[in-house]
C-alpha positions in Angstrom: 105.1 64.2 67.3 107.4 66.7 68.5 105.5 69.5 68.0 103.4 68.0 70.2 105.0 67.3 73.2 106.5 70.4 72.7 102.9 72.3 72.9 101.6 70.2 75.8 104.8 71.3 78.0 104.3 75.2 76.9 100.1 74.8 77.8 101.2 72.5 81.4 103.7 75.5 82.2 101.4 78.2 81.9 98.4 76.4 83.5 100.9 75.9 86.2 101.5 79.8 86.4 97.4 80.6 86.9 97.3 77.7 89.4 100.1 79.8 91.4 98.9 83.1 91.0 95.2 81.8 91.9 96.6 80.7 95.4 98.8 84.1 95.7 95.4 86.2 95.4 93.5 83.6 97.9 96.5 83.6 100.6 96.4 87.4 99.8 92.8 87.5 100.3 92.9 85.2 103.6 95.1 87.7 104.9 93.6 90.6 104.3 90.3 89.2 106.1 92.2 89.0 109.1 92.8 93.0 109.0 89.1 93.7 108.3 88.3 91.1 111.2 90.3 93.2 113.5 90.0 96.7 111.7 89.2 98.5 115.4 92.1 97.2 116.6 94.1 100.4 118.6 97.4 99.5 117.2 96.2 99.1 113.0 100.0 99.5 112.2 101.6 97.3 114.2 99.1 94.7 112.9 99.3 95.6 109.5 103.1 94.9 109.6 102.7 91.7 111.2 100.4 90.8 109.0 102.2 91.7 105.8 105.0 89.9 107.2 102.9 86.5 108.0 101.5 87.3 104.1 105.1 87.1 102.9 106.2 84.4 104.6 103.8 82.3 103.7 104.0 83.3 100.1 107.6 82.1 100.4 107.3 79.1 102.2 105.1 78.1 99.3 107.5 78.8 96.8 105.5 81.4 94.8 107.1 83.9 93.0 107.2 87.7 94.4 109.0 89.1 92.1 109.7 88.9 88.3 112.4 90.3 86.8 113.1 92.8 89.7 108.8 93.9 90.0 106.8 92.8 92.4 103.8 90.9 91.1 100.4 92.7 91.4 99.4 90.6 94.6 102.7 92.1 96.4 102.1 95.5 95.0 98.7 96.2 96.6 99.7 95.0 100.0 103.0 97.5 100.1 100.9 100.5 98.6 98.5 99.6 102.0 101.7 99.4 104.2 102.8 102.8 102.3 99.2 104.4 103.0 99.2 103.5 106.3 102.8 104.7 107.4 102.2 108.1 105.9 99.0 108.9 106.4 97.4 108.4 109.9 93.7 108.1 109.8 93.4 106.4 106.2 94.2 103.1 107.8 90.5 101.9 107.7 89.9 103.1 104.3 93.0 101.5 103.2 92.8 97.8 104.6 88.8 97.9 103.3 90.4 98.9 99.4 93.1 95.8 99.7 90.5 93.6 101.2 88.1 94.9 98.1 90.9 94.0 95.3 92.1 90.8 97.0 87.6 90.0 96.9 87.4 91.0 93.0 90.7 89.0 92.2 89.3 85.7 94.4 85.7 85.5 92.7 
């Protein structure tokens, strides 16, 4: 009987962690359709980094995990290589909102 219990606590626990990082990849993936909604905006940077920051926050204010073990989770990563992208390289904004709105669309379907 313990065994049991035991196995339905280890299955509940990790159908709780794909239920969290389900809704990471769909806040992730609401966010990013904001950029592409507004990807002719004259200021892309600006936005970017107030849209990042809205991404975070809400991440946060529904307690889901950002980071494990000092790494940021995969749904973190890809927004901070598009803040990265976008800082150094002026003129690959476009192309780099369209590749985080891609990945946030292939980890949502």
């Amino acid at each position: 009987m313990k065994d049991t219990i035991q196995k339905n606590k280890r299955r509940n626990k990790s159908f709780q962690i794909k239920e969290d990082l389900q809704e990471c990849w769909k806040i992730s993936h609401r966010h990013s359709s904001v950029l592409i909604k507004n990807i002719t905006s004259s200021d892309l940077g600006l936005l970017c980094d107030t849209v990042y920051g809205q991404y975070l926050h809400e991440l946060e204010s529904n307690n889901l995990n950002t980071k494990s073990k000092n790494k940021d989770k995969n749904y973190v990563q890809v927004w901070k290589t598009m803040i990265n992208t976008v800082k150094k390289w002026k003129g690959n904004e476009i192309s780099s909102i369209r590749l985080l709105h891609q990945t946030n669309c292939q980890r949502v379907a």
